[in-house]
N, C-alpha and C positions, 0 to 999 in steps of 0.2 A: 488492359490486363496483360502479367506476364506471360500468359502462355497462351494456345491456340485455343480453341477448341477442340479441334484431333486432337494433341498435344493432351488434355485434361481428360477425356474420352479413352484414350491408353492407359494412362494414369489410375483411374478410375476400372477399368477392365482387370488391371493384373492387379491392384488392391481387393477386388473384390474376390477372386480367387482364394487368397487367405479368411474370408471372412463367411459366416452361415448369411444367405441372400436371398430373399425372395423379390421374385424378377416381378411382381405385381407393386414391389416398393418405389416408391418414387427416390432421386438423389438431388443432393444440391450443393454448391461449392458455396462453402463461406469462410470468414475471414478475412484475414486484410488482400490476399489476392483477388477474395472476389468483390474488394471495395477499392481495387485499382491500383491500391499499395502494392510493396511486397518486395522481394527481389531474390538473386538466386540461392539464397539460405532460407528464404521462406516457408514452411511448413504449406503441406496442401490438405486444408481441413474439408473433407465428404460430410455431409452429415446425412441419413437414411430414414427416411421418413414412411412411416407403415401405420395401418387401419388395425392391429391387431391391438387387442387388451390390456396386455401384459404392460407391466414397471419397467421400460428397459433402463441399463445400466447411463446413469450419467457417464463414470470417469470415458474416455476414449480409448477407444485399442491403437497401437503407434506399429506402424510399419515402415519398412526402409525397402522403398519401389524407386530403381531406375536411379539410386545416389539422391533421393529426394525421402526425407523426411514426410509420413505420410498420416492423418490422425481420422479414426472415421468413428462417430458419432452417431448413436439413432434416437431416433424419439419418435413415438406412436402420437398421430392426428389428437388423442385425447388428451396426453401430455400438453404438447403445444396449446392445446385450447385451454387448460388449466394456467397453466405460463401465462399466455396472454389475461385471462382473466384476473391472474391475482397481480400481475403488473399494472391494471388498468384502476385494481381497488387501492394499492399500496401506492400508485401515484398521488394521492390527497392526501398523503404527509412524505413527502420528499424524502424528511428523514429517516423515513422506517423501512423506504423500497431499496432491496439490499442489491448489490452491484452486479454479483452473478447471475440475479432474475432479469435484469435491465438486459446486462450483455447475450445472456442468451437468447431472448424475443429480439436482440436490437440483428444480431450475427443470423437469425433466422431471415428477420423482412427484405435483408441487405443481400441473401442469396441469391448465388446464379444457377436455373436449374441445370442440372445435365438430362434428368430423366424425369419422366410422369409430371410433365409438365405442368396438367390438368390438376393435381393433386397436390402440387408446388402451391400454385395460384391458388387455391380453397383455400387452406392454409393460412395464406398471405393476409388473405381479404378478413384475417375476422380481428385483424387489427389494423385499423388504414395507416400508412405511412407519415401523412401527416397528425396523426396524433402519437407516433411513438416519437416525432421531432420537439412537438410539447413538452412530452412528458421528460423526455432527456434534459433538455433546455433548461426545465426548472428543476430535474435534481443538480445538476452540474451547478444551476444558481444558487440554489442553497447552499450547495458545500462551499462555492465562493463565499457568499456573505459568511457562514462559520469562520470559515480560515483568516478573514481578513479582520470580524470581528475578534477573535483567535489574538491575531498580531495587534491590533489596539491593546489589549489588555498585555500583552506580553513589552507593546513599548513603552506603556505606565510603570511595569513594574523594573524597567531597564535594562531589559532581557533582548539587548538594542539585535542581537546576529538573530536571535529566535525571530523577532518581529520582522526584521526584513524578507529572510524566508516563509515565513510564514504570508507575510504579503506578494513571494513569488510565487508561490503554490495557488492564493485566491485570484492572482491577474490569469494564471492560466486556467483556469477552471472556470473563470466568467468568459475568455475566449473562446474553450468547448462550449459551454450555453451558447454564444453568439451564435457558432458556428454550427450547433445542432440546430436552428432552427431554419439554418441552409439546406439542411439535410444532413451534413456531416456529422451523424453520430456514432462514427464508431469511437469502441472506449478507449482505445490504447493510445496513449500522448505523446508517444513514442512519431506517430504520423501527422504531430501538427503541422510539422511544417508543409509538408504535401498540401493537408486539408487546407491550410490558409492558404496557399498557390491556388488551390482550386477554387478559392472562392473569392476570386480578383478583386482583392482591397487592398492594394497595395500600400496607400498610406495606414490600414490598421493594421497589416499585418508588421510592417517598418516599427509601428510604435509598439508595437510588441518586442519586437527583438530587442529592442534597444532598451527596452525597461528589464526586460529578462538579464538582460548582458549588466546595466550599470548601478550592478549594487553600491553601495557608499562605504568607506571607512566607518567602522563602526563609533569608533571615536572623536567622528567628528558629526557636530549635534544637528545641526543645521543642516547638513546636507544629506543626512537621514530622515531629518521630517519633511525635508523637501521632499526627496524622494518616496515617500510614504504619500504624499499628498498628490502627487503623479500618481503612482499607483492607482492610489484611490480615486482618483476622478477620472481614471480610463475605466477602472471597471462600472463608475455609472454610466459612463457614456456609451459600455458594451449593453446596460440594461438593469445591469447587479441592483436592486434596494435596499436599503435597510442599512447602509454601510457607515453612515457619516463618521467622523472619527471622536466620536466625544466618549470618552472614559466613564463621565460620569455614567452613564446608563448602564453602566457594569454591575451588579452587583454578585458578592459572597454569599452561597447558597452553602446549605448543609450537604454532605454528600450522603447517600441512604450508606447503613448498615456500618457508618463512623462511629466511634466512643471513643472519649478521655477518660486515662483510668491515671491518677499520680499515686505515685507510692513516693513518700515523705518530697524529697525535690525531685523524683523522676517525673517527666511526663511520659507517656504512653498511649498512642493512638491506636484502639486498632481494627482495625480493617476487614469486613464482610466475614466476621468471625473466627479470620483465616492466618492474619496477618498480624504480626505485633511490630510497630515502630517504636523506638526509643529514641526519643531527642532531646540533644544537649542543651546545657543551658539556655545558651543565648538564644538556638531554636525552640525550646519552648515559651520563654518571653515573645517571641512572636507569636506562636500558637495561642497565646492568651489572648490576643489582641483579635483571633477573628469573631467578627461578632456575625452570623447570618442573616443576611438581609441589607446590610449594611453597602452602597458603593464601596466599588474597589477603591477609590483613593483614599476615603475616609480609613478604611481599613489599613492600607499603606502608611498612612501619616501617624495614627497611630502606634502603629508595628516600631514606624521612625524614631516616636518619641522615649520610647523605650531605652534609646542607647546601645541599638544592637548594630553594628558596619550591617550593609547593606539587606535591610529588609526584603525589597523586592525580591531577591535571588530566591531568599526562602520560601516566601508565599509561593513564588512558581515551582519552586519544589514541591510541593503541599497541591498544587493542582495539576500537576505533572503526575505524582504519586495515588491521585483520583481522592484524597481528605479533604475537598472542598471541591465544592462545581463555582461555576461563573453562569449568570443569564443574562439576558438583555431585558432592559425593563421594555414589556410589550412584545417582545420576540423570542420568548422563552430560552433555555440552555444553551449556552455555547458549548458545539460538539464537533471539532474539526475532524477531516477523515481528508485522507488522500487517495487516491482512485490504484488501484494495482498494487498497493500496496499491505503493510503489515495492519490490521484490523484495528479501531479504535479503541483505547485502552486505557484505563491506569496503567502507569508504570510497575514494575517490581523489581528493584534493583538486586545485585546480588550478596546474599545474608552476610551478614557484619561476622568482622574474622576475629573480633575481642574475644579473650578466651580470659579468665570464666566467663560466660555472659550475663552469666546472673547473679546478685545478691542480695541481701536481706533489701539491702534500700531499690531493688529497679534492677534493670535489665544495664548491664553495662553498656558504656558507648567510645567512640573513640575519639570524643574531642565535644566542646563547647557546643562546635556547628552543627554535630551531627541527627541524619535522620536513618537509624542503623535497625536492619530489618532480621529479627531471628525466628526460626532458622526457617530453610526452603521447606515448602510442604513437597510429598512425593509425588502427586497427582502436578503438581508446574513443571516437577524436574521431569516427565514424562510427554509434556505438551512443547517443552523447550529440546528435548533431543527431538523430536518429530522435527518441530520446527527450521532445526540443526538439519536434517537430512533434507527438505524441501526446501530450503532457502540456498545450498548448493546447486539442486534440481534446477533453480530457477537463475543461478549462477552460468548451468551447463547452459541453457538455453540463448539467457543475453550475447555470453561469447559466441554462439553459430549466427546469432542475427548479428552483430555488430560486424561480423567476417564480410556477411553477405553486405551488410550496407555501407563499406569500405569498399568492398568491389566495384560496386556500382555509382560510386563517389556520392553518396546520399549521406552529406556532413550532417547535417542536423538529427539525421536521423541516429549517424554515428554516436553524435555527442550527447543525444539522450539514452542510447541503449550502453554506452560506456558506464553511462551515471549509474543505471538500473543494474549493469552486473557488480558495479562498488559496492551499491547499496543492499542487493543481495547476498554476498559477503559479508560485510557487516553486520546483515541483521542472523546470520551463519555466526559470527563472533559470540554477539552477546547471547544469544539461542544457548552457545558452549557454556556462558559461564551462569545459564539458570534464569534469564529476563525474561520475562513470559508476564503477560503482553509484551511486545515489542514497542521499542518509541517509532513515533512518526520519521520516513526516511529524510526529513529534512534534517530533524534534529540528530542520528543516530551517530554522525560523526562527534560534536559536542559530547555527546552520552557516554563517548569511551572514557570520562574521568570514573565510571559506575565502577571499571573495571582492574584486574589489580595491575600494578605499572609495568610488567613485563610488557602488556601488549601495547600499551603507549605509546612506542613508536607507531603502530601503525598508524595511528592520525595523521600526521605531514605527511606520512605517503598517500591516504586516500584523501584528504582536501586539496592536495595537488590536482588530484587526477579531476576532482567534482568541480575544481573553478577551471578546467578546462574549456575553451571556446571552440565552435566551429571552424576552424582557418585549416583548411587542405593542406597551404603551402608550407602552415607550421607547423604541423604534427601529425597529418594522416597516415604518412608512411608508417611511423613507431604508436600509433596509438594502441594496437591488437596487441603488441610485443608490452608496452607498461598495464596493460588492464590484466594479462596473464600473470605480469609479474606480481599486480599488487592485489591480486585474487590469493596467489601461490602465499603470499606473506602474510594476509590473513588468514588462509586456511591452515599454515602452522602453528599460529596462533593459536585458532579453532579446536587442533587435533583432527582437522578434515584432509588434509595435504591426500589420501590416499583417496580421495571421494573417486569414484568412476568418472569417465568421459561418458553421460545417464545417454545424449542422441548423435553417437557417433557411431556406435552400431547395434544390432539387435540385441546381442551380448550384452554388453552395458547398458542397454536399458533394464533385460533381465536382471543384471546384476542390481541396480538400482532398484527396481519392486521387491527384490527381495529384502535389501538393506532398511528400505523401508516399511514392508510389511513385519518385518523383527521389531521394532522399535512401537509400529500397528499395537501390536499383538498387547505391549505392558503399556501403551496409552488406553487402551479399549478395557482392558482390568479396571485402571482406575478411574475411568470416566473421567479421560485428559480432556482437554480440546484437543481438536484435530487442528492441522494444518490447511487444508482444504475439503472440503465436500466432500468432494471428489474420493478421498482415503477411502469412506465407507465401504465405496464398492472394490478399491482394493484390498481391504480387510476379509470382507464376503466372499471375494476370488482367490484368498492365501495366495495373493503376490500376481496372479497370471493375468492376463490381457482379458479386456469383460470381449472381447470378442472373435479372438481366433479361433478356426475353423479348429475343430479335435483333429 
């Protein structure tokens, strides 16, 4: 552990000062400091554990103790008992146990107490440690087999940069499986490389890095299904089933609350009653071609016979879009998700700028190829500014971890929290121009063709920075200095450039609950999605800390 015990006992005493405390509570340190991680920009999360009744507040109160970032958390014994409970029930479909119940019962078992020891430990005992390593194990496997399943179907349809990404997301998530069943479950991916030190495999963790590192030219065919095929036989040998790489078990599913409507040659998808898509000719000659039920290739060839240049692209447009699912025959839908990041989703790109949009024959479009979406509904445009203000929030955050883990010459650690402030940014971009859901962080660089071409530069500058490597010698010095910069040039993009520095002082964070509880205020009108949970109880609080002292 970074720090003493005195050291966290200090810490802990002049935090609690700010905060209403009853001394019959018990306390406990977690987080990546109290799982060994961590370093001198690390946050020190308290969490306050009480017998009494009452709903306490999820969000955290943030205080700045001692030039330390400080976040305290409570949850009454009954809470936790409910947590553990229903992570024990939503364990029997992997798919359904959602990330923030995982993280929260996993950041509790993994605590160090400081206080009420006795009241730690009850707690503790009413989930055993080794079944929350189970239960981690197999959701992290699951989202493997998705994502890898995912990237089969994305390299049938020649969606050759998707599929390899998509196959680096599943190698790393059948490694957290592996490696949770070591015990290593905490969620943040950010600390594999530590977790894999820790868990003296030096030749799996070697084949790791090296399949992370040697993605292929996309252009060249062979050395992409080589490389797929590595992949893929590391993650069986980590445990992963279900994975083999055969397409045909793919097939084209209906997606719920889809309708084709054509008026004379328009077609017209549209979408959860909400949405209207207009596709161009040649996209809808594909569109005719999907038959439900049917394998993906069949489907493909198809599509092919048509005479349209490149079918695939479209089809993955159309389940990129959420107008068609994909399953596996015997292992139901393929639903990939990525851990920490933007929630899983159709896409919604932003409304087509054809002006009239409309006339007697169909919804106008702007080309043969097109899948042109009118207009934005007000309840996305109110989920996509929230989204805009927390995806900087989590902007501010990466830059004070990647400081600390430059200091501390923790490269890998660098080179994943460099990635996550890009990718936060980005998804800060499209948030601006109305994408709600978000695409998956791998694809979001790809995704800025959604966008109008002013901000198109910014792709070379952020693929630059995301095929960056670990190597100290070649870029540690200037790495904080290019992640500011190419934050700074998507946030002009954005229309963020003025966003606060949210955890660099008290100030700015106030600043920041307020910015966001404005924006609260007209998502909660329209029954937006929220950005986080968490919002609620800043909604409830009109912006202030759920737990400063009056």
């Amino acid at each position: 552990m970074i720090l003493t015990e005195d050291q966290l006992q200090d810490l802990l005493d002049k935090s609690l000062t700010e905060v209403p405390y009853d001394a019959e509570w018990a306390v406990a340190l977690e987080g990546s400091v109290a799982e060994g991680f961590g370093n001198a920009s690390s946050d020190i999360d308290f969490l306050l554990i009480g017998r009494c009744e009452d709903d306490l507040p999820t969000m955290p109160s943030l205080l700045f103790v001692d030039g330390r970032r400080v976040e305290i958390r409570t949850r009454s014994v009954r809470q936790s008992a409910d947590q553990f409970r229903a992570l024990e029930k939503a364990a029997r479909r992997p798919d359904r146990l959602r990330e923030d119940l995982l993280n929260r019962c996993q950041r509790l078992l993994h605590s160090h107490p400081l206080r009420g020891h006795a009241l730690i430990d009850e707690v503790k005992a009413m989930l055993p440690v080794e079944r929350l390593r189970r239960i981690a194990g197999d959701w992290w496997a699951h989202r493997a087999r998705q994502s890898l399943r995912h990237a089969t179907a994305l390299h049938c349809l020649g969606e050759v940069n998707e599929a390899v990404d998509w196959t680096r997301a599943g190698i790393l998530q059948a490694v957290k499986s592996w490696a949770a069943g070591l015990g290593e479950t905490y969620l943040e991916p950010k600390w594999l490389s530590l977790q894999l030190d820790r868990a003296d495999r030096p030749d799996l963790r070697e084949r790791y890095w090296q399949l992370d590192a040697a993605a292929p030219d996309p252009g060249a065919a062979d050395a992409v299904r080589g490389y797929l095929t590595a992949c893929f036989a590391f993650a069986e040998d980590l445990g992963v089933t279900g994975i083999r790489r055969r397409p045909e078990r793919l097939t084209v599913e209906r997606a719920p609350e889809v309708t084709t409507w054509q008026t004379g040659e328009r077609v017209h998808v549209v979408r959860q009653r909400r949405d209207v898509f207009a596709l161009g000719e040649d996209t809808g000659a594909v569109w005719r071609c999907v038959v439900p039920g049917r394998p993906l290739p069949q489907v493909l060839a198809a599509a092919a016979a048509t005479g349209v240049t490149d079918p695939g692209a479209r089809l993955a447009a159309f389940l990129r879009l959420g107008l068609i699912r994909l399953a596996w025959k015997g292992g139901g839908l393929v639903v990939p998700a990525l851990p920490l990041a933007a929630p899983p989703g159709p896409l919604t790109p932003p409304a087509s700028t054809v002006r009239p949009p409309l006339s007697v024959h169909g919804a106008a479009v702007s080309g043969p190829d097109a899948i042109d979406l009118v207009p934005l509904p007000a309840a996305r445009f109110a989920a996509a500014a929230m989204a805009l203000v927390w995806s900087n929030v989590v902007v501010e955050n990466a830059l004070e971890d990647l400081t600390g883990a430059l200091q501390c010459a923790q490269w890998r650690v660098a080179e994943l929290t460099a990635r996550r402030a890009v990718h936060a940014a980005l998804r800060g971009l499209f948030s601006a121009y109305g994408v709600s859901p978000l695409p998956a962080d791998c694809d979001l660089v790809r995704r800025i063709d959604l966008l109008p071409p002013a901000v198109r530069p910014v792709r070379a500058r952020t693929e630059e920075l995301l095929r960056r490597t670990a190597d100290p010698a070649e870029y540690a010095g200037d790495l904080l200095t290019e992640v500011r910069s190419c934050v700074a040039l998507v946030r002009v993009a954005a229309g963020a450039a003025a966003f606060p520095a949210s955890f660099g002082s008290g100030d700015a964070w106030r600043a920041t609950l307020q910015l966001g509880y404005d924006w609260l205020r007209l998502g909660a009108h329209l029954d937006a999605q929220l950005p986080i949970e968490e919002a609620r109880d800043l909604l409830a609080g009109q912006g202030t800390a759920s737990h400063r002292a009056a």
